[in-house]
N, C-alpha and C positions, 0 to 999 in steps of 0.2 A: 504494500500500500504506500502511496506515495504519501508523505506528509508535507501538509502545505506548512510553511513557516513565514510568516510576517513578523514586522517590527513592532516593537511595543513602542509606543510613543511616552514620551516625559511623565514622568511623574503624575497626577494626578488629572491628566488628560487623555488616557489611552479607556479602552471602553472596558479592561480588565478592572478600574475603577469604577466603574460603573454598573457593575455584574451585581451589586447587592443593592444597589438605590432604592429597593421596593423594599426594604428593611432597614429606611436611614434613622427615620424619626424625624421630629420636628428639633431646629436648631439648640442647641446645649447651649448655656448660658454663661456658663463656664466649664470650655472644655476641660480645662487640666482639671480640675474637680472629679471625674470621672474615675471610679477603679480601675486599674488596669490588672485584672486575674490573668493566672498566669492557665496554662492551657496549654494540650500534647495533640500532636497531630502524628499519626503512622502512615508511612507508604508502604504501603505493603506489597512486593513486586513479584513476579515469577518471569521463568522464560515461556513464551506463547511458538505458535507456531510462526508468527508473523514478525516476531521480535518482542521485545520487550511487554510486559503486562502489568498493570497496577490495580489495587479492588477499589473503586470507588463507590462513593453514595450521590444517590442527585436527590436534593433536600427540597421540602416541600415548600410549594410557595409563601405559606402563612406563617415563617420561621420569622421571631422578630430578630435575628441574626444570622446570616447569611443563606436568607428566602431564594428557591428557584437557583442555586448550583450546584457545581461537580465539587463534593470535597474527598479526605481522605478521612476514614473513621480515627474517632480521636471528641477528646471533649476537658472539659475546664475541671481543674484541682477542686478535690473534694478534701473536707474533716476526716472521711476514712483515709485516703491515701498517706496522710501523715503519720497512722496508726499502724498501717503497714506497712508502711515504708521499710521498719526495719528488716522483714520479712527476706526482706528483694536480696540478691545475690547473684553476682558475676565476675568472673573471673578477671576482670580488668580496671577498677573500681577507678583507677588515676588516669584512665582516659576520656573516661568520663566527665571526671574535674576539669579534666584539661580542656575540654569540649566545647565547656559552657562558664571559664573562667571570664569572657567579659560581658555574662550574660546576669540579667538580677539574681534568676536563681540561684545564682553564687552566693550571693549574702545571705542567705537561709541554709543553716547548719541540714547538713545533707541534701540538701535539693535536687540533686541530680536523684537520691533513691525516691526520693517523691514524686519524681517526675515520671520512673520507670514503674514505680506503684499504679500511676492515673495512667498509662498506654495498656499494661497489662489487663487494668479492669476494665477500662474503655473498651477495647477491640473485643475483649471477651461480652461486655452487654450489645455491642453494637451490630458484631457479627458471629457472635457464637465462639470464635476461634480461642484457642487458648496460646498465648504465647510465651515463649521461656525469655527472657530479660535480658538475656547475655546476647540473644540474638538482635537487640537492637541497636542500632549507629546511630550518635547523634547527627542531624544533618544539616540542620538549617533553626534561626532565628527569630522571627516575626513579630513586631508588633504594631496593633491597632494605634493607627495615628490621634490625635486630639482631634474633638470634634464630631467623633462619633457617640451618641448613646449609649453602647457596650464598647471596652476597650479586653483585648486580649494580650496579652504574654506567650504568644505561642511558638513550643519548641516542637520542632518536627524531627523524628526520627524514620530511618532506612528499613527494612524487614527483610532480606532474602524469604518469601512465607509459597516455596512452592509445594511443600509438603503441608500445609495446612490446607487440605478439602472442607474442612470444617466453616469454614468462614464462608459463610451468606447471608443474606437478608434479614434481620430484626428489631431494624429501629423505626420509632414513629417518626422522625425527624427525617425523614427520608421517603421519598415512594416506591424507590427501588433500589437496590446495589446490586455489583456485579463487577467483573472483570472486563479489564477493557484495554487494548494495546496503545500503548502512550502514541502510537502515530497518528491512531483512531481519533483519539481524545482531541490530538491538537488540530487537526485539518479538521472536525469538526468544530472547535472555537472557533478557528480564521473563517468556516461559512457560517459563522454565527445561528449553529442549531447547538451549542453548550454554552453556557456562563459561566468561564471560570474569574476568581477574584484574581488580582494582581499574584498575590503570593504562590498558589495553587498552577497559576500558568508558569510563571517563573520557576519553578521547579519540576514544572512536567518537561519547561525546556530539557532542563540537567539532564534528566532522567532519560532523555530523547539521546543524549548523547555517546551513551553505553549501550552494548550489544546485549549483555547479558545479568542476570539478576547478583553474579558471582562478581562482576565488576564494581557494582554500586557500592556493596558492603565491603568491597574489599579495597575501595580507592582511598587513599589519602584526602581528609578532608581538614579545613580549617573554617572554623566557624564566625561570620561576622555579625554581629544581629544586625537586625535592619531595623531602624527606628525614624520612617517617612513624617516629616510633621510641617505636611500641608493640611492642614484643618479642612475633615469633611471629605476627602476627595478618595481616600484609598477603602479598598478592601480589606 
C-alpha cells in the first residue's frame, strides 16, 4: 500500500490541530489555572502482512476529550496506580529514569513505576490484553498546551505486542478498535477519512519509518517532551 505523506504545517495551524475542536469547550479564563494530569499512552505494534501494524481505538464523538479520533489505548493516572506501583518490576529500572529524567514525572518519587502501573491497567481495561512491564519502551512526551479545558501529561510508551491475541475491543470511549497498518492509518489522514491529533500523527510518522515491530523496541531513543504553548490551538 502506498502511503500518502504530506507536510504538517506550523504549529497550531495544520488540521492535526484541529482533529479535536468538537471537544474544545468554551474559552478558559485562565489557562495556566488548569491541571495538567499526567496520562500513558501504549503503541502497541506487531508485524502485519503489509508492514508495520498498531491496535488502535477510534473514540466516540461525545468524548469531552478527544471526540471522533484514532488514539492508542492508554488513559490518565489513577489513586490505585500509586498503590501498585510498587508491584511493577523490570529488569532495567535506570533506563527508565533515564527516559523521563527531563520529564515532570521525575519529580515524583518513583514515577516512572506509576507510570508502568496506569499502561499495565489501562491496556488490560481497554482491550483485554494483559501486558508484562519490562516489555514497555518509553517513547515519546506530550503535553496538553494552555488553553484547553483538560490538560494532559502524557507519556507514550512502544509494545512489541505481536503475541498478544488477547487485545480487542472493550471500551465505551471508543466504537471500535482494531489493528491497523500504520500506512493504512496515514494515507487515510492525508484523504481526510481519520482524525488524528497533532501528537498521535507525529508519531504514527516515526513508526512509519521502521520495517519491523523488532526495530521500534529495539532502537535507540532519547526523549524530548514537547510542551507547545500556543493557547487553544493543539491536540
Amino acid at each position: 500500500m502506498l502511503t500518502v505523506i504530506r507536510e504538517i504545517s506550523p504549529e497550531g495551524s495544520d488540521r492535526s490541530d484541529l482533529a479535536d475542536s468538537s471537544s474544545r469547550g468554551p474559552d478558559v479564563p485562565d489557562p495556566h489555572a488548569v491541571p495538567i494530569k499526567p496520562a500513558v499512552s501504549v503503541l502497541m505494534i506487531r508485524d502485519g502482512a503489509t508492514g508495520l501494524e498498531v491496535f488502535v481505538q477510534h473514540r466516540v464523538s461525545t468524548m469531552d476529550f478527544a471526540a471522533g479520533v484514532v488514539v492508542f489505548p492508554g488513559g490518565r493516572v489513577d489513586p490505585i496506580d500509586e498503590q501498585t506501583a510498587a508491584s511493577i518490576a523490570v529488569p532495567d529500572p535506570q533506563s527508565h529514569q533515564a527516559a523521563w529524567k527531563d520529564s515532570t514525572i521525575a519529580e515524583v518519587a518513583d514515577g516512572w513505576r506509576i507510570l508502568l502501573a496506569t499502561a499495565v491497567r489501562e491496556v488490560e481495561e481497554e482491550t483485554g490484553a494483559v501486558l508484562d512491564p519490562a516489555g514497555l519502551k518509553p517513547w515519546a512526551n506530550w503535553v496538553t498546551p494552555a488553553g484547553r479545558p483538560k490538560r494532559f501529561d502524557t507519556y507514550f510508551y512502544a509494545l512489541s505486542a505481536g503475541d498478544l491475541e488477547s487485545a480487542h475491543h472493550q471500551t465505551t470511549e471508543a466504537h471500535s478498535s482494531e489493528w491497523m497498518s500504520v500506512a493504512q492509518i496515514l494515507t487515510a489522514e492525508a484523504e481526510e477519512r481519520l482524525k488524528l491529533m497533532r501528537p498521535t500523527l507525529v508519531l504514527m510518522r516515526e513508526l512509519d519509518t521502521f520495517d519491523t515491530a523488532a526495530e521500534v523496541v529495539g532502537s535507540a531513543r532519547s526523549i524530548d517532551p514537547v510542551r507547545p504553548e500556543f493557547p487553544g490551538k493543539h491536540g
